[in-house]
C-alpha positions in Angstrom: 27.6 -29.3 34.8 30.9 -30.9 35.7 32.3 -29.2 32.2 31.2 -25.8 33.5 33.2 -26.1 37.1 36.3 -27.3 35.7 36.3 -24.6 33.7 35.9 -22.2 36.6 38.3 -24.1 39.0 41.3 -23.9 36.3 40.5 -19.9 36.3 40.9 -20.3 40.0 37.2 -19.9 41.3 36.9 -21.5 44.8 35.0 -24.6 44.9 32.0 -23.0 46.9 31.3 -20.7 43.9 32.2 -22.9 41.0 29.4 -25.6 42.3 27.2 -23.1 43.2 24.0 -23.3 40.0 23.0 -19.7 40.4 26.9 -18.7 40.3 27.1 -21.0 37.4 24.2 -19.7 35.6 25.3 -15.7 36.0 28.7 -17.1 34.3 26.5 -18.5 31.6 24.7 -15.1 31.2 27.8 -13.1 31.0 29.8 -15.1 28.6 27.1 -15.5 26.3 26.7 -11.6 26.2 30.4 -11.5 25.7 29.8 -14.2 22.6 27.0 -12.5 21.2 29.2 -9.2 21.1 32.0 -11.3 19.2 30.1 -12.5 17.2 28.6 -10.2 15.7 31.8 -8.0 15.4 33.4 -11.0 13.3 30.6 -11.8 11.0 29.7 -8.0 10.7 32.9 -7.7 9.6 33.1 -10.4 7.1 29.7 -9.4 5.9 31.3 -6.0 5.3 34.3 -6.8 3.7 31.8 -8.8 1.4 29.2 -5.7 0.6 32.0 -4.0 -0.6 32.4 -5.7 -3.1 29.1 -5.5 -4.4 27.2 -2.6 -6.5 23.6 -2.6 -4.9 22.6 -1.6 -0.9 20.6 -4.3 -0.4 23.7 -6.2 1.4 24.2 -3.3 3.3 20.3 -3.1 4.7 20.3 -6.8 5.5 23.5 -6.5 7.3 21.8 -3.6 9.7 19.2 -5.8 10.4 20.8 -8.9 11.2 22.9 -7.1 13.9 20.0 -7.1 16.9 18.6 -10.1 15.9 21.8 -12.3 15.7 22.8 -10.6 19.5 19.4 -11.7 20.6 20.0 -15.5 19.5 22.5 -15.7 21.4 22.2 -14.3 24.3 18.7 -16.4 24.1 21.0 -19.5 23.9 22.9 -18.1 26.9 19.8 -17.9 28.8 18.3 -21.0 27.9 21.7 -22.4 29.3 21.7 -20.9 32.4 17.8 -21.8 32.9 19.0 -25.6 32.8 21.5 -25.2 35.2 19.3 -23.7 37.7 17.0 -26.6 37.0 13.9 -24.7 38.0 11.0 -26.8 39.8 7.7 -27.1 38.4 6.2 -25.4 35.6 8.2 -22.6 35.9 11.0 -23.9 33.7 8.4 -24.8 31.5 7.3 -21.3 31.5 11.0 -20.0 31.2 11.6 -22.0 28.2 8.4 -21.1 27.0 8.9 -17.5 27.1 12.6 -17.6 25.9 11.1 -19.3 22.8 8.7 -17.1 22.1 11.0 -14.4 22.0 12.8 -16.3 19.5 10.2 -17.0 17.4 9.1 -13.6 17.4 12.4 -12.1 16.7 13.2 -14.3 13.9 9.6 -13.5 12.4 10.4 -10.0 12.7 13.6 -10.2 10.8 12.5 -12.3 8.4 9.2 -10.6 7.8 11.4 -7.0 6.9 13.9 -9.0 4.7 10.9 -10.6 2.3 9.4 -7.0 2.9 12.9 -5.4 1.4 13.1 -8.1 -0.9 9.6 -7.4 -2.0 10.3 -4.2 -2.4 14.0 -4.4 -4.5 11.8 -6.7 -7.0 9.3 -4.3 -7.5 11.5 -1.5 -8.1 13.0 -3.6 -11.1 9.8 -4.7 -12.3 10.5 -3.9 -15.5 12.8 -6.9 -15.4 10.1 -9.1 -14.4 5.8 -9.6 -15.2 4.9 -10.7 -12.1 6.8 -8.0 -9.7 5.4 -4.5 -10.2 3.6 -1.4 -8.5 0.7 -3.6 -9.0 0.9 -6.9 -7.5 3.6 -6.0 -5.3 0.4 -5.6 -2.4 -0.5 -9.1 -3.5 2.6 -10.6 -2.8 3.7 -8.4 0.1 0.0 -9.5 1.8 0.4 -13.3 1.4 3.9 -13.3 2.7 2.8 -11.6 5.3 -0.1 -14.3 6.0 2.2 -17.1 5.5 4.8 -16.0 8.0 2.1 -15.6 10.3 1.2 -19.3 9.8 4.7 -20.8 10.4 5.2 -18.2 13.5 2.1 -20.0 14.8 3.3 -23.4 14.6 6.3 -22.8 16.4 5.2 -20.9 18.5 2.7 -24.5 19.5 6.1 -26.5 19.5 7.6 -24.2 21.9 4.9 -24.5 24.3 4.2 -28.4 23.4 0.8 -27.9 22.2 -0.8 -30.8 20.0 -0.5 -28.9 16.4 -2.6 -31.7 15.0 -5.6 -30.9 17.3 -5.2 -27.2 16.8 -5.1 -27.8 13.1 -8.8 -29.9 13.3 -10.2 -27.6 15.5 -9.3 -24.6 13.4 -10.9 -26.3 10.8 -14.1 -26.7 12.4 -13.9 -23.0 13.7 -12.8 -22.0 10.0 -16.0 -23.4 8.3 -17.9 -21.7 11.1 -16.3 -18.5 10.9 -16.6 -18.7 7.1 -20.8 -19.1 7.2 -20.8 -16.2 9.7 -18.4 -14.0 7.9 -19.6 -14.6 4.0 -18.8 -10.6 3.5 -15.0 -10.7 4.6 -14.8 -13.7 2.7 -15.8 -12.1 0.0 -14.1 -9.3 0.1 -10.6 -11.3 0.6 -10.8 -13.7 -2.5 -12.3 -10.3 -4.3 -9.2 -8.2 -3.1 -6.8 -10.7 -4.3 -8.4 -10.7 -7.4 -8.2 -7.1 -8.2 -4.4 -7.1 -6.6 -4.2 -10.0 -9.2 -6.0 -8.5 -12.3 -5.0 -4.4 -11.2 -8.0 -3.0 -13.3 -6.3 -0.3 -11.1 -2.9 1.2 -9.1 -2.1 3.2 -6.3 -2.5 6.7 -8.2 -4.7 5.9 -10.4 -8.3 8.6 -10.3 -11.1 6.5 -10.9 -15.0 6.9 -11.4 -17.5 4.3 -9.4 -21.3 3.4 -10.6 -22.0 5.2 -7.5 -20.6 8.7 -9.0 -18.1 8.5 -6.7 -14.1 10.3 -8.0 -10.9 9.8 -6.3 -7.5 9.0 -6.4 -6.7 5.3 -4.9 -4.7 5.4 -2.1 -4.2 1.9 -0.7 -5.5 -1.4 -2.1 -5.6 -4.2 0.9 -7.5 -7.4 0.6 -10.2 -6.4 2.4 -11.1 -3.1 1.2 -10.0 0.1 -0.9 -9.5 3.5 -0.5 -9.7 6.6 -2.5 -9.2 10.2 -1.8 -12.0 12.8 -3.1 -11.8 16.0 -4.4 -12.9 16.8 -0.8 -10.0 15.3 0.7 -12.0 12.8 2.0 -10.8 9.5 2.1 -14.0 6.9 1.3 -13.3 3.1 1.9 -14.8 0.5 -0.1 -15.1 -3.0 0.7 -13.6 -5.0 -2.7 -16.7 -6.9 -3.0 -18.1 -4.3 -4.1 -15.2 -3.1 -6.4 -15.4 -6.1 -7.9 -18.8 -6.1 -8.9 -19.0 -2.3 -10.1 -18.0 -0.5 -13.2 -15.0 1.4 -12.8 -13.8 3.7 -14.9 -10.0 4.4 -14.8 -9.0 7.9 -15.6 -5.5 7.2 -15.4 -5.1 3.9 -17.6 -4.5 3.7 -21.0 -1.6 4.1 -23.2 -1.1 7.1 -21.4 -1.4 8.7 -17.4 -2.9 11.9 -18.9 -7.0 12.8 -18.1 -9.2 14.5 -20.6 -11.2 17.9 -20.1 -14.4 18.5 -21.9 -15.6 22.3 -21.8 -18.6 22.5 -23.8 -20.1 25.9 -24.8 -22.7 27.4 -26.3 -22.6 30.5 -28.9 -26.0 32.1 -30.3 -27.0 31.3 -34.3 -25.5 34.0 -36.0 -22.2 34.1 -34.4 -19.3 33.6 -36.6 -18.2 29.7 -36.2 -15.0 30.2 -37.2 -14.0 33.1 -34.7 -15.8 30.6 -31.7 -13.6 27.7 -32.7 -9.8 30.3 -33.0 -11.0 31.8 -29.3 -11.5 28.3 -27.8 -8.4 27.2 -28.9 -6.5 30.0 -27.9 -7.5 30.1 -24.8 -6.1 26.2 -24.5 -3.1 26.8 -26.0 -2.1 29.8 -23.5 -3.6 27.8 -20.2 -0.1 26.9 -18.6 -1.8 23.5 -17.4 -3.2 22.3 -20.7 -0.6 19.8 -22.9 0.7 20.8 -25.7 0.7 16.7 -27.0 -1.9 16.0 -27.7 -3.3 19.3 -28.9 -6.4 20.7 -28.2 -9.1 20.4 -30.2 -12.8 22.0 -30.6 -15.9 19.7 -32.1 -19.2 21.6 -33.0 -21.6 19.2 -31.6 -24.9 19.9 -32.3 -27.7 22.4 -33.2 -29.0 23.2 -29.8 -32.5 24.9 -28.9 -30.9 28.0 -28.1 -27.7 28.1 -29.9 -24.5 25.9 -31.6 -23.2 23.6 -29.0 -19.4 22.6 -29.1 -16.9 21.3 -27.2 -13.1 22.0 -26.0 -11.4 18.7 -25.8 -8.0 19.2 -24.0 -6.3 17.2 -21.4 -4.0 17.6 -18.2 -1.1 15.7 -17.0 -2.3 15.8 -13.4 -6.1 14.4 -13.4 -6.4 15.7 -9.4 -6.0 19.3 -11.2 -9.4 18.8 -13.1 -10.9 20.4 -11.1 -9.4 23.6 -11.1 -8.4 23.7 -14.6 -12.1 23.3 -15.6 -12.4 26.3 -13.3 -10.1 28.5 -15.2 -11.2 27.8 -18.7 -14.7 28.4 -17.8 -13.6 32.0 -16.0 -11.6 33.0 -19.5 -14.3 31.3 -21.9 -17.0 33.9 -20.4 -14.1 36.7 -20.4 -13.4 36.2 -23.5 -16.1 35.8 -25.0 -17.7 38.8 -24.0 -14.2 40.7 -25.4 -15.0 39.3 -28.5 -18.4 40.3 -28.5 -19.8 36.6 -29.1 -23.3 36.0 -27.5 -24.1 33.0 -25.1 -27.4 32.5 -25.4 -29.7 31.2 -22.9 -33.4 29.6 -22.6 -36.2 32.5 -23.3 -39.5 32.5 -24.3 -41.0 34.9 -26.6 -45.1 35.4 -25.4 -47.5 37.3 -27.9 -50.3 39.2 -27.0 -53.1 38.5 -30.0 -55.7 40.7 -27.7 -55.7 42.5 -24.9 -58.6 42.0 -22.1 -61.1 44.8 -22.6 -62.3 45.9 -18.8 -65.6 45.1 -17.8 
């Protein structure tokens, strides 16, 4: 590069060195890490002077992650440079560029696969602002930007190497309605999961009930599958096929996050209705994990076989608590029930003798 060596011969480089390619190209390598450092001094700076002016953080995140990823552009270019002037023989300069432009690739997919995730993100935490950006269909979005940065990765990554991208394309195709008869399920369960990302019948949070009898709290939603967490802590994945095809009942939706608890008791005819009712409620009203809004409430049901049946109708801000809530109602119920002297009856059979059997 006849640029190149008058540039080193006016710094006073002896003519050996300054035609010499491998000198050349370690000159290359060493001023583009000296450019790279420059430059992203200067535009950190200006990008700084810039985010100060501004109220949110989300200048200030994208600016830390442009710093690695603008040095690596450069000193990519540096190296690219320097590969040239070597003029490597063969396929290995092939193979040089090759790999040089996959790390390019990659590292641009990287940064722009966390500034659409922190963009994302910033949209979803204003979501109020907005009907299509919230809790719910923020895994929705984040998923297909994921799948479409994938895609355009993959196509450069064929033009780096010089692959035919229209041969690819048909033979993915081919190898795409193959897959797709072999693999009806994940199919399935992909158009299924966007549709529940899409409709959110449910959140992450949310405690709901399956067909199955299955209760638990969802903890991710994916287009492939979903999980929820028991009451046994254990975490139970199901594909979204079937989540689409069940009945599911939310616990959590509603006007309101709050979950209902039904204790339903039992007090022998003869007791006196009106104490039953004042005990139940009381002992609602004076449980630290009952609501006050709405109030509790006690319903007499029904005339049971054994006894009056009613019910305690309260409910919880936390539905995982349910559980344990239920626990301690039941506990004070019986306490105080035998305090107050009211009888819970129970199945018995009374047997009359009409004649006893005379020995023989």
């Amino acid at each position: 590069m006849q640029g190149l060596e008058t540039f080193l011969s006016q710094f006073g480089v002896p003519e050996t060195l300054a035609t010499n390619r491998l000198f050349q190209a370690a000159v290359v390598v060493v001023l583009s890490i000296l450019t790279a450092k420059i430059a992203d001094w200067v535009i950190s700076r200006m990008i700084t002077r810039w985010a100060r002016k501004t109220v949110t953080d989300l200048d200030d995140r994208i600016l830390e992650m442009l710093h690695r990823p603008l040095f690596l552009f450069v000193l990519i270019g540096g190296l690219a440079l320097a590969a040239d002037l070597l003029q490597l023989e063969g396929g290995l300069q092939k193979i040089t560029f090759g790999v040089l432009g996959t790390i390019a690739v990659f590292t641009a997919f990287s940064l722009v696969m966390r500034v659409s995730r922190l963009a994302l993100e910033t949209l979803g935490q204003h979501g109020d602002r907005s009907r299509f950006f919230d809790e719910r269909t923020l895994p929705l979005f984040r998923n297909l930007s994921n799948v479409m940065l994938l895609g355009v990765a993959a196509y450069f990554l064929f033009l780096v190497w010089g692959l035919d991208v229209t041969a690819w394309l048909a033979s993915a195709g081919i190898i795409g309605i193959a897959v797709g008869f072999g693999a009806q399920d994940t199919v399935a369960n992909f158009f299924a999961g966007v549709f529940i990302l899409a409709d959110a019948p449910y959140k992450i949070g949310d405690f709901i009930v399956l067909d199955s009898g299955e209760r638990g709290q969802i903890t991710h939603i994916g287009l492939r599958s979903t999980r929820l967490l028991t009451q046994d802590d254990i975490e139970v994945t199901v594909p979204n096929a079937v989540m689409g095809n069940t009945k599911i009942v939310n616990e959590t939706g509603g006007p309101t996050q709050k979950a209902r608890i039904r204790i339903k008791v039992e007090c022998a005819y003869g007791s006196d209705i009106d104490q039953v009712k004042r005990v139940l409620l009381d002992i609602a009203i004076h449980h630290d994990g009952v609501c006050v809004d709405p109030e509790p409430r006690v319903r007499f049901r029904v005339f049971g076989a054994s006894g009056l049946a009613l019910e305690l109708l309260c409910w919880i801000d936390e539905p995982v608590l349910r559980g344990m809530i239920t626990d301690a109602l039941n506990t004070e119920v019986y306490r105080r029930f035998n305090e107050e002297q009211i009888e819970i009856p129970y199945a018995k059979q009374d047997l009359y003798v009409k004649e006893m059997p005379r020995g023989g």
